[in-house]
C-alpha positions in Angstrom: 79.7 83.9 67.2 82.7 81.4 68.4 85.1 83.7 66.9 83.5 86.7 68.2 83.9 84.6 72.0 87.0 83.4 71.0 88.8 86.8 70.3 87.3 88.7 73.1 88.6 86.0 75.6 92.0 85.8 74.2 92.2 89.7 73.7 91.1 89.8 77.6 94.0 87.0 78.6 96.4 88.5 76.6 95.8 92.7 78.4 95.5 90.5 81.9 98.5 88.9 81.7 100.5 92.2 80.1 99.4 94.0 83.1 100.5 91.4 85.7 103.5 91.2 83.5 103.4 87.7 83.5 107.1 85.9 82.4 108.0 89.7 82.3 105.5 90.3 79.3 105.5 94.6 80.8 108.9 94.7 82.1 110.8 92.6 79.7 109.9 93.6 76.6 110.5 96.7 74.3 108.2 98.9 72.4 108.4 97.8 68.3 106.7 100.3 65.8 105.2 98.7 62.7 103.1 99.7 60.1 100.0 98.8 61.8 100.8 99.8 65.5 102.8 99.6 68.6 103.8 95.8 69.2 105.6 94.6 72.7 108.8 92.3 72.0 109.3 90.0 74.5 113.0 87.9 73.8 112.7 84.4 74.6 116.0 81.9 75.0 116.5 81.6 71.2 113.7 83.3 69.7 111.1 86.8 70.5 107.6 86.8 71.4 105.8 89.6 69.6 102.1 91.6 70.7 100.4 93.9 69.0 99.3 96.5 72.2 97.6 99.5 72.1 97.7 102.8 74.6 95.1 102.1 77.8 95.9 103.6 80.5 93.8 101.9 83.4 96.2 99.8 85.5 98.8 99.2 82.6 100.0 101.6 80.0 99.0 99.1 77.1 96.3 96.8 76.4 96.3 93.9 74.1 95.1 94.9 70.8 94.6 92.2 68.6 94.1 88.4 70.1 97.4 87.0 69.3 101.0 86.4 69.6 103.6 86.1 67.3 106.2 84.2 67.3 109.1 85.9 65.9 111.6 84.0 63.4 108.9 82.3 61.3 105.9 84.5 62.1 103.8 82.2 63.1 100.6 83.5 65.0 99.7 82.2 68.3 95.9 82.7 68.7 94.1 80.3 70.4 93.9 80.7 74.2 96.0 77.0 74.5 98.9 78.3 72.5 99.3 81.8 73.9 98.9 80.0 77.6 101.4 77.2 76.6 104.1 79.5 74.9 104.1 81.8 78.2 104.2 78.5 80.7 107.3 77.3 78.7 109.1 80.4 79.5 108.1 80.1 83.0 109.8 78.5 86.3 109.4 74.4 86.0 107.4 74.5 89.3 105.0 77.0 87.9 103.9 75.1 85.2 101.0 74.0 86.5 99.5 76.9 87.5 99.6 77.6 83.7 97.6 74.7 83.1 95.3 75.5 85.6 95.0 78.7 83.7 94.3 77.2 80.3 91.4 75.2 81.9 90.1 78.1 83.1 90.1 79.3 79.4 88.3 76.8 78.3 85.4 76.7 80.9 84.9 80.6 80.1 84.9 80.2 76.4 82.2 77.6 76.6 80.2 79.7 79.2 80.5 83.0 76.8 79.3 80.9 73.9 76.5 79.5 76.0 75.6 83.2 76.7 76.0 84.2 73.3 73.6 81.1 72.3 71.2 82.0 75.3 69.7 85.3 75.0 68.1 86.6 77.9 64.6 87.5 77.5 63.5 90.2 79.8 61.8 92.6 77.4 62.8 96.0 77.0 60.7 97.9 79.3 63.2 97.6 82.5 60.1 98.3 84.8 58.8 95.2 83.9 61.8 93.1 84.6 61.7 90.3 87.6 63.5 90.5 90.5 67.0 89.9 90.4 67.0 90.8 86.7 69.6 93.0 86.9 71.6 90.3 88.8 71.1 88.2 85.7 72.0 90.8 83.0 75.6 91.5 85.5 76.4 88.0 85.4 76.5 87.7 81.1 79.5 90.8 81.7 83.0 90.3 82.1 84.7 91.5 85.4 86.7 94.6 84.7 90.1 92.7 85.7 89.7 89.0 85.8 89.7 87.7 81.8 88.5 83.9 82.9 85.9 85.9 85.6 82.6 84.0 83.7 84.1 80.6 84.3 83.0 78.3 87.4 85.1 75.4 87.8 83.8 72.0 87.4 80.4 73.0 86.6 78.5 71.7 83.5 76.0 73.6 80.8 73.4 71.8 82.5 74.3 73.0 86.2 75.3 76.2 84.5 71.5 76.9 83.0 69.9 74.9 86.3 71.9 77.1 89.0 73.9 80.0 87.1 72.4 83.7 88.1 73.0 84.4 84.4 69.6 81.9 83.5 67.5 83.7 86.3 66.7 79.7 87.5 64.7 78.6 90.2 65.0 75.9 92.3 64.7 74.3 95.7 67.2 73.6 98.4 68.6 70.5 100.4 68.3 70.5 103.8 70.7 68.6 106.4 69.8 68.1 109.6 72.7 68.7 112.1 72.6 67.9 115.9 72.3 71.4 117.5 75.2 70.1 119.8 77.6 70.1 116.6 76.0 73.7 115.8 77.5 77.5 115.9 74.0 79.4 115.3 74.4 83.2 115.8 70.8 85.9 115.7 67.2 84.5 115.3 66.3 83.1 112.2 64.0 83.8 110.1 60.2 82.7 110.2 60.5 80.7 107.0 62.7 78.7 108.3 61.9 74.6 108.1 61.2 72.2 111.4 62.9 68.7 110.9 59.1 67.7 110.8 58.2 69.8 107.7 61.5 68.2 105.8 59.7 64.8 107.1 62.7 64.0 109.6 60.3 63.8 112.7 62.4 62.1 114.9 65.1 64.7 114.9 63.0 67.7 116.3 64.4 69.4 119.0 67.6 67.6 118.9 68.4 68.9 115.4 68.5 71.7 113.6 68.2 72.2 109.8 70.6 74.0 107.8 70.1 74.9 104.0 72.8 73.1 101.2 73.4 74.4 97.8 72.5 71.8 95.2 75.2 71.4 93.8 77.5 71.3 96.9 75.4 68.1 97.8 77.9 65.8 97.1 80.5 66.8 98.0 79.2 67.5 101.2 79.0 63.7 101.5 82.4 63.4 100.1 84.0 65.6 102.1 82.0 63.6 105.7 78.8 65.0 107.2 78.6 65.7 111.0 77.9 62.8 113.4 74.5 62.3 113.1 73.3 64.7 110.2 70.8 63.2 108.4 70.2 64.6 105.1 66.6 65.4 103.8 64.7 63.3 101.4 62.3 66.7 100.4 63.6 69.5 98.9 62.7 73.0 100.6 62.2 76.6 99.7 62.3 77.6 96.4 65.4 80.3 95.7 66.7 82.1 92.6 70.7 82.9 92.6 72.1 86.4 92.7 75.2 87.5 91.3 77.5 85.6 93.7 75.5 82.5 92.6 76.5 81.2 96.0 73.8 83.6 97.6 70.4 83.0 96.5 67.5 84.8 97.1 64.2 84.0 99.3 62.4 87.2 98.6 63.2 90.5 98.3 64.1 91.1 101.6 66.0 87.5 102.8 68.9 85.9 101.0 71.1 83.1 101.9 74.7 82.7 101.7 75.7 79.3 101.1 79.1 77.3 100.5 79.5 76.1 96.8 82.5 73.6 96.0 83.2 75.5 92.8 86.0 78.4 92.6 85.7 81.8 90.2 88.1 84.3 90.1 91.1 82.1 90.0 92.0 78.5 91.3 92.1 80.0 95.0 89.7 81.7 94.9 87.4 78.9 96.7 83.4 79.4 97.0 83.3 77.3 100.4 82.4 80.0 103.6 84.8 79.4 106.3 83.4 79.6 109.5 85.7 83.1 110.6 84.1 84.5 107.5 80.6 85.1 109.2 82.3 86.9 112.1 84.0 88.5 110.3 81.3 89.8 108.3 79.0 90.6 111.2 82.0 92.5 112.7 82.3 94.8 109.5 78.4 95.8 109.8 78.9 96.7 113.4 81.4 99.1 112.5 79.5 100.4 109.8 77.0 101.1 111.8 78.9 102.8 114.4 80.6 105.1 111.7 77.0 105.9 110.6 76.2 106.7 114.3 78.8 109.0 114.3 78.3 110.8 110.3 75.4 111.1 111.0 74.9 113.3 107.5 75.3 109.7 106.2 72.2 108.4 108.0 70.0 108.8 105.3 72.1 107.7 102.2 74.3 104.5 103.2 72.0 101.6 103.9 73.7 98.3 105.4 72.5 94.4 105.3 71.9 92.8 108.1 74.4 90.2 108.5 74.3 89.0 112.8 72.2 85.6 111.8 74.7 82.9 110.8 75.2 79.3 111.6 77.7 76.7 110.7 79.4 73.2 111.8 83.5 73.9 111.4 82.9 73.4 108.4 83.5 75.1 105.1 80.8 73.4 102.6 78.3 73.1 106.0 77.3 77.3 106.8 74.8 79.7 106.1 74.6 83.4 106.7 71.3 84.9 106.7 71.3 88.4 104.9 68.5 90.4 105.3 67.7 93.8 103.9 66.6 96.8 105.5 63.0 98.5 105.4 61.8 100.6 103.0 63.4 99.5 99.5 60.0 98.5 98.1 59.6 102.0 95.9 62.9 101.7 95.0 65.0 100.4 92.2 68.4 98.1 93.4 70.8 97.5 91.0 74.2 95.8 91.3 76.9 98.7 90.2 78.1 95.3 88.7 75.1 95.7 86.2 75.7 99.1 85.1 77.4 98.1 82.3 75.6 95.3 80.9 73.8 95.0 78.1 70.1 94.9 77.6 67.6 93.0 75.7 67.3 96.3 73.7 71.1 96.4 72.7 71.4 99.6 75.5 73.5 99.7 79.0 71.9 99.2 81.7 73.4 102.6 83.0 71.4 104.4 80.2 68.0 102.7 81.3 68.2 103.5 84.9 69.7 107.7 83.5 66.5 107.4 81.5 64.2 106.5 84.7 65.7 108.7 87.0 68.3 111.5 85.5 66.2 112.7 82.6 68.2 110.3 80.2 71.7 111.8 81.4 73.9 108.8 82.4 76.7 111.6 83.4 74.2 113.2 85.9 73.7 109.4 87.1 77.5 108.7 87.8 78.0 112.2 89.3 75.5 111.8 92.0 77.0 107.9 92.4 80.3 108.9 92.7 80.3 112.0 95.1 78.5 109.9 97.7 80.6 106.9 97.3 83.7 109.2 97.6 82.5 111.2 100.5 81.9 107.9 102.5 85.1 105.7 101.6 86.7 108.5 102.2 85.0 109.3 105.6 85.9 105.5 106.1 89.4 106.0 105.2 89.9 108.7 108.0 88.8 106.2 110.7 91.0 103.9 109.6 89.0 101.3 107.1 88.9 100.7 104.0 86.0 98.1 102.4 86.3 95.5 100.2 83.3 96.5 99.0 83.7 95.9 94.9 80.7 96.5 92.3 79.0 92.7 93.9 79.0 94.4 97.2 77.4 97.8 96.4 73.8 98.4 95.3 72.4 101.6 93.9 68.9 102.1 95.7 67.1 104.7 93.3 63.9 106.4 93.3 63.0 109.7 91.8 65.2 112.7 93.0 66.9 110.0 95.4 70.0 108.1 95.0 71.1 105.5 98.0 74.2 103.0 98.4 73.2 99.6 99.8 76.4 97.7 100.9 76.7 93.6 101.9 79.5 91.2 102.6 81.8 93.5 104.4 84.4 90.9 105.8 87.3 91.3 104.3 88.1 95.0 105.6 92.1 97.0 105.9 91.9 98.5 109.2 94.5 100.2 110.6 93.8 99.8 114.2 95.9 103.4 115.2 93.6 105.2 113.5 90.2 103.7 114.5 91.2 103.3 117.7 91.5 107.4 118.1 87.5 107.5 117.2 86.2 104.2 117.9 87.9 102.0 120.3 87.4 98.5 120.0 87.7 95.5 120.3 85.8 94.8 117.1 85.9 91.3 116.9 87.3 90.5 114.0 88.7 86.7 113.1 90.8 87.2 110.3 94.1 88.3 111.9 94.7 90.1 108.3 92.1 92.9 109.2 94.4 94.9 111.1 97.4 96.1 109.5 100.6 98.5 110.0 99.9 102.3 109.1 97.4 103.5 106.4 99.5 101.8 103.0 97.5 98.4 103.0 94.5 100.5 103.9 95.3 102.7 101.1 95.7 99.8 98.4 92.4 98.6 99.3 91.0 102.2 98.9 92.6 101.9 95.2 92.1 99.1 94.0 88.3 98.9 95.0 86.9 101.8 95.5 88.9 104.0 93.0 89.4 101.4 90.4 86.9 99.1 90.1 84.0 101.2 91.2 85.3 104.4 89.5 87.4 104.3 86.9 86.2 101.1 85.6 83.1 103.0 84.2 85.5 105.7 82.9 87.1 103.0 80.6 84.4 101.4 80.4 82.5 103.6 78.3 85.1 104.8 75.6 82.9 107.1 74.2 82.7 109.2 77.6 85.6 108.2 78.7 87.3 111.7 79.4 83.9 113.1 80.7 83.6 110.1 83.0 87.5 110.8 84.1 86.9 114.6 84.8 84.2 113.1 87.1 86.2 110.9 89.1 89.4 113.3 89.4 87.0 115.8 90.4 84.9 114.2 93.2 87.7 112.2 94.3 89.7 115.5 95.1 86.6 117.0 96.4 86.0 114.2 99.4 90.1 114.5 99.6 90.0 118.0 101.0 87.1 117.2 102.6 88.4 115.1 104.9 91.5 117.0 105.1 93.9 116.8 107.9 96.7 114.0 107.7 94.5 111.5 106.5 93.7 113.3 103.7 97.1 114.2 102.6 98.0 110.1 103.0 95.2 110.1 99.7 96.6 112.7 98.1 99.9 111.4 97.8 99.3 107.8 97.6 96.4 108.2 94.9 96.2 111.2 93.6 99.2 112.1 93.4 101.2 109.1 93.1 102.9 108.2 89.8 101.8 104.9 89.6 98.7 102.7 91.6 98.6 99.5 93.0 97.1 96.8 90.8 95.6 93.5 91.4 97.6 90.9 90.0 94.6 88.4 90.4 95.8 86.0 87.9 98.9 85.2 89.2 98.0 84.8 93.1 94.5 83.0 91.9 95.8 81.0 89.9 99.6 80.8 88.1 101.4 80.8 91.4 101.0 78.7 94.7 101.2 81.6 97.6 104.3 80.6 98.4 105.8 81.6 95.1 104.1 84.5 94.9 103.9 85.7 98.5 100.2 86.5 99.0 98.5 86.3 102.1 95.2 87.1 100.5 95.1 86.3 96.4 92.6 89.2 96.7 95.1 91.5 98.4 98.1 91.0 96.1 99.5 93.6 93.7 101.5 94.9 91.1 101.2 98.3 90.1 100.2 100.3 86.7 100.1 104.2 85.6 97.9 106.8 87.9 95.3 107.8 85.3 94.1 110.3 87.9 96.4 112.5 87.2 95.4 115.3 84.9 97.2 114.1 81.0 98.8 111.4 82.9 97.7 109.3 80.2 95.5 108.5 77.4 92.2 109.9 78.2 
């Protein structure tokens, strides 16, 4: 079992950090055949660096295909995740180093949290109609991210926390509750009815001049750290029992409330902070306003996309002291909703959960499943790109809502958006309100990359390659419904996705390690580490490329 974890980590590190060519690992090196298979030679200062790769295709021609390095004049092999990291960090830039050291930490937090999974079975059953809420949440959470290797790690957080908090476990627990003088308050919409007087957390002398405001657990203490508000008073009595969801930072209340709340953790790369800045919930409220307006104006859409509700917010200026209060809309109690996250995870029974849900609903035909999933996403990013917007909306964000002869997209957490305000502005004027003076851009290309890196690759192709046995079957698919929204939309905007995705020779790429995590932003140059990119083969085009 711990070499099992071991090797798929490293093999993961080792195709991240080729793709993000990493100390030039892609560019640098040169193609070696040997008996066995292709290897990469990368030349060092007095010595070579060798990899044995295999053909891939999805964002980088090669993928790592054994979980080592070897070191060329005395063949040693490099295959623990601290000697692959540390041989690359030596070749790197002095003032980079620690980056790399950040990196290897992140190793080591995911390697124990895969061997905790592996040690932790999850036990659901194998009748998926019988699972708990948020089970497929849980069964999302044990799979790796489709680009970030070190995605399973949380930094600073122990087995204990892990099992008490982690969406993985399906926990409950209870909330803290701070009281915060309503003076010192942003509160935005009506909240909710379950929602706690001072008096019922026993902090009677602050009613009416407080307000409460839910904290994490484990974001606590450093809440105290970091300075509460003048005159907060934290509760003594816990309040409101909640299970995480995949974000772990949401958790839910029931099945129609969550709560979005600021952990003092970071996944997805050192950066990559868990806090909720106050511009955030704006922002985020801003991108299901115009949503909704799209919808109002598609209205063939009306029926099909399906939109949080994200207008109830409050914070205090301060990133570990918010909460955004999601609720869902009506009418999802006869339906299924699942994570596209969880549709390739494993289940109790050994089988995806894609083939469960085919079973349910497609008459066992997991094809017939992604067919009808991927022509409506298509037709509505799509529809969104010729107004201007692209989503950040990545398998966390998008929900299949499912019921016999019905398939639905349920979208959340739309604040990170690519607009390009010439565009929108021809169809719906704003002002939209955004915060984040990133949202608007110049001309469709950053609307594009967003397009392609979310939409098309991790919410398309990453099934495609995903599922190696169906992988040309699952390509046909997106090739073909992916041209099919194109001329669709048509006009001018449709000829900017033609050419930049379909069409183009090579895609943008995330390179999520190296603005995450390896490099500060101002050695790499990213305004957004979720935004920064390198770029990799265009497996949309017909034998472009291993298939």
């Amino acid at each position: 079992m711990t070499a099992t974890c071991d090797a798929q980590l490293l093999t993961r590190v080792l195709g991240a950090l080729l793709r993000e060519d990493v100390v030039g690992l892609r560019t640098r090196s040169t193609l070696v055949a040997r008996p066995d298979g292709p290897w990469l030679r990368l030349p060092t200062e007095d010595d070579a660096l060798l990899l044995p790769v295999v053909e891939d295709g999805f964002q980088c021609e090669y993928a790592a295909r054994r979980p080592l390095l070897v070191r060329e004049s005395d063949g040693r092999e490099l295959s623990s995740y601290d000697t692959v990291v540390n041989a690359l960090r030596t070749l790197a830039d002095p003032v980079d180093r620690a980056g790399y050291d950040a990196f290897a930490e992140e190793c080591r937090q995911t390697l124990a949290t895969m061997r905790l999974h592996a040690a932790s079975p999850i036990g659901f059953g194998a009748d998926s109609t019988r699972w708990p809420p948020l089970a497929y949440d849980a069964l999302a959470a044990r799979l790796d991210h489709p680009v970030y290797p070190t995605a399973r790690g949380r930094a600073g957080l122990t087995e204990d926390q892990l099992r008490a908090y982690a969406p993985e476990f399906h926990p409950r627990f209870a909330l803290r509750w701070l009281a915060v003088p309503r003076e010192s308050l942003t509160l935005t919409g009506t909240l909710p009815q379950f929602w706690p007087s001072c008096t019922d957390l026993g902090l009677a002398t602050a009613e009416g001049t407080h307000l409460p405001l839910p904290v994490h657990p484990l974001t606590a203490d450093a809440l105290r750290e970091a300075g509460l508000p003048t005159g907060a008073l934290f509760a003594d009595r816990v309040h409101l029992d909640v299970v995480p969801t995949l974000s772990m930072r949401t958790v839910a209340v029931d099945d129609t409330h969550h709560l979005k709340l600021p952990l003092a953790t970071s996944t997805l790369g050192l950066r990559n902070k868990r806090s909720i800045k106050p511009g955030t919930l704006v922002d985020g409220a801003a991108g299901q306003r115009l949503v909704e307006a799209v919808l109002a104006r598609e209205p063939r859409f009306r029926d099909t996309i399906l939109h949080a509700d994200e207008t109830t917010y409050a914070h205090a200026g301060h990133e570990l002291l918010a909460v955004l209060c999601r609720r869902f809309p009506a009418g999802l109690d006869d339906s299924e909703v699942v994570p596209l996250a969880a549709l390739l995870a494993e289940t109790p029974d050994g089988r995806l959960v894609l083939d469960h849900l085919a079973d349910r609903f497609y008459g066992g035909d997991p094809l017939a499943l992604l067919d009808a999933f991927l022509t409506l996403l298509f037709d509505w990013q799509t529809t969104l790109f010729g107004c201007g917007i692209a989503l950040e909306s990545h398998q966390q964000n998008i929900s299949l809502v499912l019921r016999p002869g019905s398939l639905r997209l349920l979208f959340k957490d739309d604040d990170g958006p690519r607009i390009n305000p010439e565009r929108l502005g021809a169809v719906l004027p704003g002002p939209w309100g955004f915060d984040d003076a990133r949202t608007c851009v110049d001309g469709d290309g950053p609307v594009a990359d967003v397009f392609t890196t979310i939409t098309v690759h991790l919410c398309a192709g990453a099934y495609a390659f995903g599922l190696p046995r169906q992988r040309r079957a699952v390509l046909d698919l997106v090739r073909s419904r992916l041209t099919e929204a194109v001329d669709r939309l048509g006009g001018d905007a449709g000829e900017v996705l033609r050419a930049r995705v379909l069409r183009a020779p090579r895609l943008p790429v995330k390179a999520m390690v190296t603005a995450g995590t390896l490099l500060s932003k101002e050695r790499s140059g990213a305004t957004d580490v979720n935004k920064h990119y390198t770029t990799g083969p265009n497996y949309l085009i017909p034998n472009g490329g291993p298939a």
